[in-house]
C-alpha positions as CSV (number, residue, x, y, z in Angstrom):
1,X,-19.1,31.4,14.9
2,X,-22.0,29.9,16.2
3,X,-23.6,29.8,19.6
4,X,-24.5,27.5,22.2
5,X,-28.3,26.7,22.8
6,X,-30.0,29.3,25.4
7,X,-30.5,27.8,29.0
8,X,-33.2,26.1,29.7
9,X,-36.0,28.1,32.0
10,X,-39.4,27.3,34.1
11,X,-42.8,28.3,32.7
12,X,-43.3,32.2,34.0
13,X,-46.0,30.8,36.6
14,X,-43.0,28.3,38.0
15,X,-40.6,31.0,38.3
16,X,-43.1,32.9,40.4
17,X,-43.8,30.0,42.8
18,X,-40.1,29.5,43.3
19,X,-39.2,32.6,44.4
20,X,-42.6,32.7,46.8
21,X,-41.9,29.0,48.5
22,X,-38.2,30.6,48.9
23,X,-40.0,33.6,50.7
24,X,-37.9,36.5,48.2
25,X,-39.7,39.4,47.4
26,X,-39.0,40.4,43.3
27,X,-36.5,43.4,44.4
28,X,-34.5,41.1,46.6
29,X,-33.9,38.6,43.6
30,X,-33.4,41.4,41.2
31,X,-30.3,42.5,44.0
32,X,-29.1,38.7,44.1
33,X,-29.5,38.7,40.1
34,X,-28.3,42.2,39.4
35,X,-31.3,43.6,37.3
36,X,-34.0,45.7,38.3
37,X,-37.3,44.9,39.7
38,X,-39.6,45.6,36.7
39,X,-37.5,43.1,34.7
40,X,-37.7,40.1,37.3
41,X,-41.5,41.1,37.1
42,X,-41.6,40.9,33.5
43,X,-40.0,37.8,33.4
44,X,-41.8,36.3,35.8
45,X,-45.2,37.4,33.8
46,X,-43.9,36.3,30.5
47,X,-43.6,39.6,29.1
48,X,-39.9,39.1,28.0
49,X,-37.4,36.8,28.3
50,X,-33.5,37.2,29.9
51,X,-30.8,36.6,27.3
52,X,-27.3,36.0,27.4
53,X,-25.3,36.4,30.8
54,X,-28.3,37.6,32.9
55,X,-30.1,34.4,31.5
56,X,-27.6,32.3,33.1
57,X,-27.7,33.9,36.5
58,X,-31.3,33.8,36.4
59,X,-31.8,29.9,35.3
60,X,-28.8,29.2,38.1
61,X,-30.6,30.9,40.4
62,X,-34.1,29.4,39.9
63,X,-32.1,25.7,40.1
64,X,-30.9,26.3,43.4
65,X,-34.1,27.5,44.7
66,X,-35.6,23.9,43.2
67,X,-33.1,22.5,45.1
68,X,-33.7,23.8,48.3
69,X,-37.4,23.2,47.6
70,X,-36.6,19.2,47.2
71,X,-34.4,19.1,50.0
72,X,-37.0,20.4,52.1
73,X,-39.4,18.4,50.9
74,X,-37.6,14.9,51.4
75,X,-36.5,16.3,54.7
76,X,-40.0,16.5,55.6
77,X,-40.9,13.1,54.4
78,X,-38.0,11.7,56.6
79,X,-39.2,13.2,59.9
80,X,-40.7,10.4,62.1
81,X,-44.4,10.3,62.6
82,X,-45.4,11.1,66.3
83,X,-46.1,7.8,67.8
84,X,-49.7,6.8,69.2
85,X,-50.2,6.9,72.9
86,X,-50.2,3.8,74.5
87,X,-53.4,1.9,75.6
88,X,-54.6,1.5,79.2
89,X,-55.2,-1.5,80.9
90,X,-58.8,-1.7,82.0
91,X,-59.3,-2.3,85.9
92,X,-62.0,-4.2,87.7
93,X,-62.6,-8.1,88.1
94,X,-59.8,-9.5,85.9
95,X,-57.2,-7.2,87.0
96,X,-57.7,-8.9,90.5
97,X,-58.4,-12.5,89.6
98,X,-55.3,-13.9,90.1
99,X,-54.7,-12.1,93.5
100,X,-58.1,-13.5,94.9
101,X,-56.3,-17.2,93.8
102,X,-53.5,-17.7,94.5
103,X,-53.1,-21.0,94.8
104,X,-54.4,-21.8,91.7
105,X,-52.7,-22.3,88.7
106,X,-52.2,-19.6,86.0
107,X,-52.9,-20.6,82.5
108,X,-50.8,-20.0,79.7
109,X,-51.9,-16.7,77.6
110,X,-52.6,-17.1,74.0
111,X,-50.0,-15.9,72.0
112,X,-51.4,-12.5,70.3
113,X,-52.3,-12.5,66.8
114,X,-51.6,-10.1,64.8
115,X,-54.1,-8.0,63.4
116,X,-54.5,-5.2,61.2
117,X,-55.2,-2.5,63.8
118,X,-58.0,0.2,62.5
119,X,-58.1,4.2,63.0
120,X,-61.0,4.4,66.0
121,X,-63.9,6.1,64.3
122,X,-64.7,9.8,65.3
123,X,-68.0,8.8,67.6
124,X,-65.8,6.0,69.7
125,X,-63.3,9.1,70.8
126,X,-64.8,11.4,73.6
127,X,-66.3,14.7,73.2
128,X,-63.4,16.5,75.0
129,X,-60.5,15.3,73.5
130,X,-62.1,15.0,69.5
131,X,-60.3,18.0,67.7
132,X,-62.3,20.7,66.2
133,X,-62.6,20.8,62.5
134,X,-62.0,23.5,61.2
135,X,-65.3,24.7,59.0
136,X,-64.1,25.2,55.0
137,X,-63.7,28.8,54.3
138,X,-66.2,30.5,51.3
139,X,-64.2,30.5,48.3
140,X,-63.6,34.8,47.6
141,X,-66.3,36.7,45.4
142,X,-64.6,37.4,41.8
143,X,-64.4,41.0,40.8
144,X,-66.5,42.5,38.6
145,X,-65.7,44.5,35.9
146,X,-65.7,48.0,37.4
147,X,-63.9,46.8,40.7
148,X,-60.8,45.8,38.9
149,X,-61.1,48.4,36.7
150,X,-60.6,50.6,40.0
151,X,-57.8,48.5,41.1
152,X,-55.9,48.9,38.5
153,X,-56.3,52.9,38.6
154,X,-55.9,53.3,42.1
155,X,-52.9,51.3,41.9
156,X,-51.0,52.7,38.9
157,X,-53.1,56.2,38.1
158,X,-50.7,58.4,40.4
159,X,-47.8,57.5,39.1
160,X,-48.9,57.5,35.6
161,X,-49.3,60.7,35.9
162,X,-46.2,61.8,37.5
163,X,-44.5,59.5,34.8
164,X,-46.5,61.6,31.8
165,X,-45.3,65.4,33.3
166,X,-42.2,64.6,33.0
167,X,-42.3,64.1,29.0
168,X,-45.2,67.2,28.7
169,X,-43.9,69.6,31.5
170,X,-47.4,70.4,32.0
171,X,-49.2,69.0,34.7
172,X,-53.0,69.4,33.7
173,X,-52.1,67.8,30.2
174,X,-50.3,64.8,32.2
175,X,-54.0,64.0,33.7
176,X,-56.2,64.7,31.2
177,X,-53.6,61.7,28.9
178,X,-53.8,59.2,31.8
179,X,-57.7,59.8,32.3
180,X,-58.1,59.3,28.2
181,X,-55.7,56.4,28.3
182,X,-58.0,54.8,31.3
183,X,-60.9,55.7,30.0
184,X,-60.0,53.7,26.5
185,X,-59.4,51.0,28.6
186,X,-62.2,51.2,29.9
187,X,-64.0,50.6,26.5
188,X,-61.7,47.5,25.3
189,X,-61.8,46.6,29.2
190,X,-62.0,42.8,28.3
191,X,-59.0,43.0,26.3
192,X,-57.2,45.0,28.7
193,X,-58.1,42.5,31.7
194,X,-56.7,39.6,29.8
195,X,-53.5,41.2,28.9
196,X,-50.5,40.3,30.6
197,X,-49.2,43.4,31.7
198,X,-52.9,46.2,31.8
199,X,-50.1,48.6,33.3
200,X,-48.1,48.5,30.1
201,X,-51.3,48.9,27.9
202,X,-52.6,51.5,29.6
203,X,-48.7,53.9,29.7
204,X,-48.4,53.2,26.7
205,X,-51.6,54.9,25.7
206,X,-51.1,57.9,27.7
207,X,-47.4,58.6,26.4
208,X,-49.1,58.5,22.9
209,X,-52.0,60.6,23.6
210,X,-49.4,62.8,25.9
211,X,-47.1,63.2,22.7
212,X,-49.3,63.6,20.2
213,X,-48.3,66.5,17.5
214,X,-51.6,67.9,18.0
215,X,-51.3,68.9,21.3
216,X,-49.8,71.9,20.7
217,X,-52.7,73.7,18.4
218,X,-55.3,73.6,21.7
219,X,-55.6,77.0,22.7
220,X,-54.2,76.1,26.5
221,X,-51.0,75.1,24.8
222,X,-50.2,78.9,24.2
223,X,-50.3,79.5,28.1
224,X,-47.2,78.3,29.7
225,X,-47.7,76.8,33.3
226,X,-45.8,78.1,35.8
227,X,-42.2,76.1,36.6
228,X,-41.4,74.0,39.4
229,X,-40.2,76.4,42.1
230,X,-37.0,74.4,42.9
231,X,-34.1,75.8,40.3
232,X,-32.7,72.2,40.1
233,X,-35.8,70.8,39.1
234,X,-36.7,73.3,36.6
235,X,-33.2,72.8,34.9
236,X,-34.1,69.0,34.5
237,X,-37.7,69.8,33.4
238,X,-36.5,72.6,30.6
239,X,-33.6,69.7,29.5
240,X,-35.6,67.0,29.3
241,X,-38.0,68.8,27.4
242,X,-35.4,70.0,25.1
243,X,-34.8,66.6,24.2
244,X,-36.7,65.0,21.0
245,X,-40.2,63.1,22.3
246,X,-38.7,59.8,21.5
247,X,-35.4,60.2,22.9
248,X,-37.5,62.1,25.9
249,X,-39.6,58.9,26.1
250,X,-37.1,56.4,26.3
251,X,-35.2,58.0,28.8
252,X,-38.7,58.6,30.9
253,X,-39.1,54.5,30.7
254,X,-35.5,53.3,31.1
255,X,-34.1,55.8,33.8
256,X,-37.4,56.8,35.0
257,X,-39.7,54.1,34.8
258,X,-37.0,51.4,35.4
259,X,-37.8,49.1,32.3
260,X,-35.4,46.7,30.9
261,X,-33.7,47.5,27.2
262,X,-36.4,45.1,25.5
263,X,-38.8,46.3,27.5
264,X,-38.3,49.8,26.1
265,X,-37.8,49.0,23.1
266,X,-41.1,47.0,22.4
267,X,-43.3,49.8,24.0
268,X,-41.6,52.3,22.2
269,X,-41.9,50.3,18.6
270,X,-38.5,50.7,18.0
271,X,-35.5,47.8,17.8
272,X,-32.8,46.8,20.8
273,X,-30.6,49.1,19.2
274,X,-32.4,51.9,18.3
275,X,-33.9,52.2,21.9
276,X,-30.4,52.2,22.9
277,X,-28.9,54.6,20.2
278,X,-31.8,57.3,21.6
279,X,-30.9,56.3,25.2
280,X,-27.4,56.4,25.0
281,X,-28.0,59.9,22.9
282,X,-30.4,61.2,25.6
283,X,-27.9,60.8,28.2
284,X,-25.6,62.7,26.4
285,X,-27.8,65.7,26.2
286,X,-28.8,65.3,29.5
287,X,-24.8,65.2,30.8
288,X,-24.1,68.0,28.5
289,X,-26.2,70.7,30.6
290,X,-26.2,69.0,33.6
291,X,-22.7,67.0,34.3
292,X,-23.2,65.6,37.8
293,X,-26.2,63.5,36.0
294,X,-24.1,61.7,33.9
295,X,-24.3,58.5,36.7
296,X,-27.3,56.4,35.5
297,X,-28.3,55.8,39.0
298,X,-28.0,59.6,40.1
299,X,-29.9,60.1,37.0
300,X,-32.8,57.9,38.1
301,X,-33.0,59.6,41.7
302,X,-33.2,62.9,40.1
303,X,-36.0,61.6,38.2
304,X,-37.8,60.3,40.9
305,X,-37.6,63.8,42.9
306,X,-38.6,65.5,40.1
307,X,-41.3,63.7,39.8
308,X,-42.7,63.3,43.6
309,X,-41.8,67.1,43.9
310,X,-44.6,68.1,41.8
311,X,-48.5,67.3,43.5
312,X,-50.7,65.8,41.0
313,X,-54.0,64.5,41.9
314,X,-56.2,61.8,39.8
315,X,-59.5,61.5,39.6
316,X,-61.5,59.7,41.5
317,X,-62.1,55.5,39.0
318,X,-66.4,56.2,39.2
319,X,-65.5,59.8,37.4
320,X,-63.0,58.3,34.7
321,X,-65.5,55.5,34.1
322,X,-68.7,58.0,33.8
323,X,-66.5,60.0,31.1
324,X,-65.5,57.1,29.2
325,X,-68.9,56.3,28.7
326,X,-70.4,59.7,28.5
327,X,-67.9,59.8,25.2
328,X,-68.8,56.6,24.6
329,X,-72.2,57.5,24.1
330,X,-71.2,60.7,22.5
331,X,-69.4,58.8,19.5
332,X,-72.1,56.4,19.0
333,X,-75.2,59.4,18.8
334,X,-73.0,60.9,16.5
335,X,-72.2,58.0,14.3
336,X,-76.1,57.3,14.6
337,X,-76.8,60.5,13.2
338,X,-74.1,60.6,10.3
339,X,-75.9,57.5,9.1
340,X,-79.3,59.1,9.0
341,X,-78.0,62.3,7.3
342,X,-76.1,60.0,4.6
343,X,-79.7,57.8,4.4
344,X,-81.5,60.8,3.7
345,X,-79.6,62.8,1.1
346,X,-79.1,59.7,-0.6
347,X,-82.7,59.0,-0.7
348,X,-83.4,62.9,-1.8
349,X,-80.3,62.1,-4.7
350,X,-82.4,58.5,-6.1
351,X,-86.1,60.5,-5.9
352,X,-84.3,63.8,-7.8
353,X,-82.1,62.7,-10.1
354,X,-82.7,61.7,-13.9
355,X,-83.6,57.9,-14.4
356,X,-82.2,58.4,-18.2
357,X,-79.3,60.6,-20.2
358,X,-80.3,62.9,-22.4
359,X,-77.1,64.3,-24.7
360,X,-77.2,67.3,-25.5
361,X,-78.2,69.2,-28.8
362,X,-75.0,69.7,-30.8
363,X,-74.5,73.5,-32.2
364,X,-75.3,73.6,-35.9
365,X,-72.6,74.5,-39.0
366,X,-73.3,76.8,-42.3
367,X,-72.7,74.7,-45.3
368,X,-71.7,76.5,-48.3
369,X,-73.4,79.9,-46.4
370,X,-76.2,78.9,-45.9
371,X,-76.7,79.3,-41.9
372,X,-77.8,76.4,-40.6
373,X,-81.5,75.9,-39.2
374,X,-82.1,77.0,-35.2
375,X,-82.8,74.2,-33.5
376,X,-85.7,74.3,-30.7
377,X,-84.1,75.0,-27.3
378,X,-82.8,77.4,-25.6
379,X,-80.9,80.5,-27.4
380,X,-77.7,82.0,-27.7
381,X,-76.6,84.8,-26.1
382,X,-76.0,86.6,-29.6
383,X,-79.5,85.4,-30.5
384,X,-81.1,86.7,-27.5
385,X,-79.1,89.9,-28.2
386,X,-80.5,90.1,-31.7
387,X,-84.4,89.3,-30.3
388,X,-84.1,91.9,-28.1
389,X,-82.4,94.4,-30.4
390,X,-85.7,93.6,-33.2
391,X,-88.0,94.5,-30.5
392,X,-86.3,97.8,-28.5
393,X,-85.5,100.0,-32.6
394,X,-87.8,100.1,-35.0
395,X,-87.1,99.3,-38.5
396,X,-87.5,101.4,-41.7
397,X,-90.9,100.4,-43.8
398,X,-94.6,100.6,-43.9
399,X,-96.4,101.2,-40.6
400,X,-98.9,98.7,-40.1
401,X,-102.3,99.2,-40.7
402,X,-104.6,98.7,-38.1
403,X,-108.9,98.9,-39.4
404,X,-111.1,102.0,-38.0
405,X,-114.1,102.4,-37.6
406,X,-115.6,105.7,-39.9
């Protein structure tokens, strides 16, 4: 069976200009399209693209905006220009010319002729009625580097970090991921700038640095923190971190976060199906222990409290910056160093070694008894045995005779 081609769909930047000449905020066409916000703004940034029914509603919707849009437009050409004000007579001598004669006969007025009638210029208008104009605004100053960089934390730190303690359960290990994950920003900061979605980039980074198997061999891994002090939020907590991390993490972005299935999916690096296998899963644990969760939406509230419950300060963006490069720095004195040491030793290894092979002496054989001839070089241990036995006994003969003088 095959399928019909998809609907057709505006460029992400015309989808954005739609809804703002429509004045629609992204949650109040996520209501009238029946998704959530963070998909309309994914959509609308060209992150992902709607599929199948919620395609449909989408493209509908966007052709009745266009609509409007023209029909406001031609409605606007069609409305009248205001009319010019009529000129004045002038009045002095001519006015009153035919009053002072009146006897005389009035000549016939030339018929007017028509001609092409010109805008007055601005210097034959008078000073109190010309209309000010206004003086062109300066275009904005771009940002630099380090003031978007604070933008972005200031806008999206907080709850990055709310969003990390609830797959860690710790809340000093939810900043220190979101500072790391900032601060590598920080150092690919032009490829983060120019990426569609540097909110995305940057949680995805801290959920990996947040889950990482390693985590748990730093000593302050052994000492628990102490438990939120509500008992319905510690349930939640001890559930969700009961949960395996990737069935923990697609739950955080889905329910928690509020992403769309694809969404998930692609930040998790898993397929459409597995993301929902691990999703639908999750809920099941989670309905298990806690069966007035089992409502998606109730689910997501929860979520939310949980989250806001717990107080967890960033960092101010100057300190996250001066790490990253304090580390920065850090990695490159290092590597600096490493090269040196490798220079030298293998500069000691080319001045020490041999320049040519030297095999060594093979061991000799007795042929037909008769032991074979030593060889100069170093002895055996059972000739340095038998040296050492000549010279410690002394054998059986004639003592030698040493000359004296009589």
């Amino acid at each position: 069976m095959t399928r019909g081609p998809a609907t057709p769909l505006p460029s992400p930047k015309a989808r954005r200009r739609l809804r703002e000449a429509a004045s629609l905020t992204q949650t109040q066409l996520a209501e009238r399209v029946g998704v959530a916000p963070g998909t309309v703004r994914a959509w609308e940034s060209g992150r992902t693209t709607p599929r199948g029914r919620k395609r449909e509603a989408y493209a509908k919707l966007l052709k009745t905006l266009a609509e409007e849009e023209e029909s406001a437009a031609r409605q606007a050409a069609r409305t009248p220009q205001p009319a010019p004000p009529p000129k004045t007579e002038p009045t002095g001598d001519r006015a009153s010319a035919p009053e002072a004669c009146p006897g005389a006969e009035a000549e016939p007025e030339p018929e007017p002729v028509a001609m092409p009638m010109r805008e007055p210029a601005p210097e034959s208008q008078p000073r109190s009625t010309r209309e000010p104009v206004p003086e062109p605004r300066p275009a904005p100053a771009p940002l630099t580097p380090a003031q978007a960089f604070d933008a972005l934390y200031e806008f999206s730190a907080p709850a990055l970090v709310r969003q990390t303690f609830l797959l860690t359960g710790r809340r000093e290990q939810a900043r220190e991921s979101v500072e790391r994950a900032f601060q590598t920003a920080w150092e690919r900061w032009p490829e983060v700038a120019r990426d569609r979605d540097p909110v995305g980039w940057v949680r995805a980074t801290a959920y990996e640095y947040a889950l990482s198997p390693w985590q748990r061999f730093r000593p302050r891994h052994r000492h628990p923190e102490p438990p939120p002090a509500d008992p319905g939020d510690r349930t939640l907590l001890n559930t969700l971190l009961r949960l395996p991390p990737r069935h923990r993490r697609t739950l955080v972005l889905y329910d928690g976060v509020g992403l769309d299935l694809p969404e998930t999916a692609a930040e998790t690096e898993a397929s459409t199906p597995a993301a929902a296998h691990r999703l639908l899963r999750a809920r099941e644990a989670v309905a298990g222990r806690l069966p007035a969760l089992a409502d998606p939406q109730v689910l997501h509230r929860r979520l939310a409290e949980l989250a806001s419950n717990e107080r967890l300060g960033a960092a101010r963006p100057p300190t996250v910056r001066r790490g990253g490069e304090r580390r920065a720095r850090f990695r490159t004195r290092a590597a600096i160093a490493f090269t040196v040491a490798l220079i030298g030793t293998t500069a000691l290894t080319v001045r020490t070694a041999p320049t040519h092979y030297e095999p060594p002496v093979s061991p000799g054989q007795a042929v037909r008894g008769v032991p074979p001839r030593v060889a100069p070089g170093s002895l055996s241990d059972e000739e340095l045995e038998l040296r050492q036995k000549l010279r410690d006994q002394l054998q059986d003969g004639p003592e030698r005779l040493s000359p004296q003088l009589e």
